[in-house]
N, C-alpha and C positions, 0 to 999 in steps of 0.2 A: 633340241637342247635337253628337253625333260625326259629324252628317252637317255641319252648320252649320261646324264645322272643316274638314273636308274642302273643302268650298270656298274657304279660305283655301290651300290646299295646291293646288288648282285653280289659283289668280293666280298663286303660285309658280310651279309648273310654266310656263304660257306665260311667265311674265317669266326663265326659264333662257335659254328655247328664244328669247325675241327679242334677249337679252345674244349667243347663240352665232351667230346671223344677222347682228345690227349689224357685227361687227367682221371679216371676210373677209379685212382687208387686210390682218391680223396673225393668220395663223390658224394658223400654228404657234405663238404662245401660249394660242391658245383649245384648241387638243391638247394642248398640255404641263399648261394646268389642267386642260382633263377627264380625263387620266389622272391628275393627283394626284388630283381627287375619286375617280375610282375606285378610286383605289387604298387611298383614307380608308375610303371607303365599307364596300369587303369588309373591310377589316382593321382598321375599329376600330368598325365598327358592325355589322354583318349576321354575320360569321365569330361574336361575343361571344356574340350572342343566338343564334346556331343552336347550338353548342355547351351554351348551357345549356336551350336548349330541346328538342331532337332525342332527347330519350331515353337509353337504355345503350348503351357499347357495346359494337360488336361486334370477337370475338376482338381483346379488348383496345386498337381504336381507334376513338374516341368515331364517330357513325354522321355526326354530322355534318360530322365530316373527311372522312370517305369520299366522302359525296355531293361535297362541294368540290372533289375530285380528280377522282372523276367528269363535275361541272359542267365541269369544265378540259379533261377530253378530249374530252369530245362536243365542245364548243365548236370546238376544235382539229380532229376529224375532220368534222366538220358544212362547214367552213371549207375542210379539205384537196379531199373532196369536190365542193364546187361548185364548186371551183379547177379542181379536172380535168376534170370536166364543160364548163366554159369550155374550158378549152385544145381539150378535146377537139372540140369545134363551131369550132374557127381562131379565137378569142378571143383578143387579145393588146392587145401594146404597152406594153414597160415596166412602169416600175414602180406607175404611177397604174394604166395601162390591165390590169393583174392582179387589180385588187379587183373583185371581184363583188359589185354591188349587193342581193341576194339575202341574204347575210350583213348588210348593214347594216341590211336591214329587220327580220331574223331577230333580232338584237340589239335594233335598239329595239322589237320585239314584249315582247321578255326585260324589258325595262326598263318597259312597260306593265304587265305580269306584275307586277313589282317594286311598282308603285304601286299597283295591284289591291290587293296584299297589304297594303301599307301602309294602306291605307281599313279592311280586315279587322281591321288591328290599333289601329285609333284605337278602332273603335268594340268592341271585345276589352275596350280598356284601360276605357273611358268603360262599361264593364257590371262589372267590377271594384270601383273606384272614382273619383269625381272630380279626384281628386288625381294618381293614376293615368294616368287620362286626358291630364288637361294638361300632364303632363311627356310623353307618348308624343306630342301635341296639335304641343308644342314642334320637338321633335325629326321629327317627317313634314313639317311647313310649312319649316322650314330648309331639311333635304335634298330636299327636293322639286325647290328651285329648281336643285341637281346635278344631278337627274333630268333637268329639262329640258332644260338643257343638254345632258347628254349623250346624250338621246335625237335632237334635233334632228343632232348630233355626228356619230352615228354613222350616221343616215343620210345625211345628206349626203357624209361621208367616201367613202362606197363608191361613190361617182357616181349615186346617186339623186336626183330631180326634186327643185327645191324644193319643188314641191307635195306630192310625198310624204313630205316630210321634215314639213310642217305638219300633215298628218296624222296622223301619226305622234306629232306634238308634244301632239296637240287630245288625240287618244288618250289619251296619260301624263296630261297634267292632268283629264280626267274618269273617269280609274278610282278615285284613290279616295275619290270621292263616289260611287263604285256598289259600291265594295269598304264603306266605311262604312255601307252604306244595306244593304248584306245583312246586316248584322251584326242588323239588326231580326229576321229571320228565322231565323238561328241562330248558332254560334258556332264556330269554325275549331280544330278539336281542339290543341294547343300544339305536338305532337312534329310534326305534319302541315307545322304553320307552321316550326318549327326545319330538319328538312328539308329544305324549300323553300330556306331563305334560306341553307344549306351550299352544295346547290347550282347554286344562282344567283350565289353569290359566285365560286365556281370559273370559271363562266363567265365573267363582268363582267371577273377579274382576268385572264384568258387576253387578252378584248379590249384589256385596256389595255395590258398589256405584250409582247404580239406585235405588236399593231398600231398605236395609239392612239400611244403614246408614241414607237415608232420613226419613225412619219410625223413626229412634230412635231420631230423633230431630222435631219429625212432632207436639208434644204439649208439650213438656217439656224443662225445662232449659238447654243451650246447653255445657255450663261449665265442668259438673261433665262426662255429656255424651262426650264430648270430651275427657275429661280426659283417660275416658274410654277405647276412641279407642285408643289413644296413647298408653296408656297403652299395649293393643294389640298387637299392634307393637313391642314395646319393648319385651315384652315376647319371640315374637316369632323370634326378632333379638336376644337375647340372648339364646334361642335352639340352633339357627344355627353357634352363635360364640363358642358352647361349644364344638357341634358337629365336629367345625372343628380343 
């Protein structure tokens, strides 16, 4: 059953990734949504459940804050890094010509990861119970379609091929019918999964708000592209009010 969902979460996924391809010619709104999803994403769905899932913790701050703060700097030094790297090989040109495609891939890898995980945890909830299930069922086919979005998002952002951005995209939408389909074989320890999704969240919200979000207000009016993120937000707090 948890695998048969998983391919509903499959069409999601590709119908993100062809919503954030159609529209080019207003693509500082399609940034200013993807940073609201992302910003929904870690802060009303991933941060909720790693905090309650991640364990004790430590000297007094719960483990999966820590990893989140963590997620945020790798993310941030991972970034700095390949920046210099480029400069250092005479890489330039502005402020397009500074993003290293390298990061965009490295994110929607993260974002692969993310749906991985997701497949792990449909088919978690669907060994639990039924019920279980189909609210988790609910709540991954929703956000999925963020997912694709912004996995297509964030690579194209960085000046990577489109071909590699569909890759990238194919990728998101069949992890988690292979994350789901492992669950046949065993079962993804809870603190392991809480963990994971602190931080990953650290990461995600580093990308939106360093990058994501400043590109989509970097020459365009900031009104509608606002709009936009809120917008984001909203969506994705009403996933998770349905969900629950």
């Amino acid at each position: 059953m948890a695998v048969f969902v998983a391919l509903g979460a499959f069409l999601m996924t590709l119908a993100g990734g062809w919503v954030a391809q159609r529209v080019t010619d207003r693509r500082h709104l399609v940034l200013g949504l993807a940073g609201g999803l992302m910003l929904g994403v870690v802060g009303l769905d991933l941060l909720p459940e790693a905090i309650e899932a991640a364990g004790e913790p430590v000297f007094g701050v719960p483990m999966a804050l820590l990893l989140f703060v963590g997620g945020f700097l790798v993310a941030h030094l991972v970034e700095r890094l390949l920046s210099a790297r480029r400069v250092a090989h005479g890489a330039g040109g502005g402020h397009h010509g500074d993003r290293v495609p390298q990061v965009g891939l490295t994110a929607a890898a993260a974002m692969v990861g993310h749906s991985l995980m997701d497949g792990i945890a449909l088919g978690a909830a669907f060994q639990v119970s039924g019920s279980m299930g189909v609210a988790v069922a609910l709540a991954v086919i929703s956000h999925d379609f963020a997912d694709g979005f912004n996995t297509y998002t964030l690579t194209s952002l960085y000046g990577n091929a489109r071909r590699k951005a569909l890759v990238m995209l194919f990728a998101a939408a069949v992890a988690p019918v292979v994350g789901a389909a492992t669950t046949l074989l065993f079962t993804l320890p809870e603190e392991l999964l809480g963990g994971y999704l602190g931080f990953f969240g650290g990461a995600l919200l580093y990308l939106a708000a360093a990058e994501i979000l400043p590109e989509a207000h970097h020459t365009h009016p900031t009104r509608s592209t606002l709009l936009c993120t809120i917008g984001g937000v909203g969506f994705i707090w009403l996933v998770v009010g349905i969900a629950e």
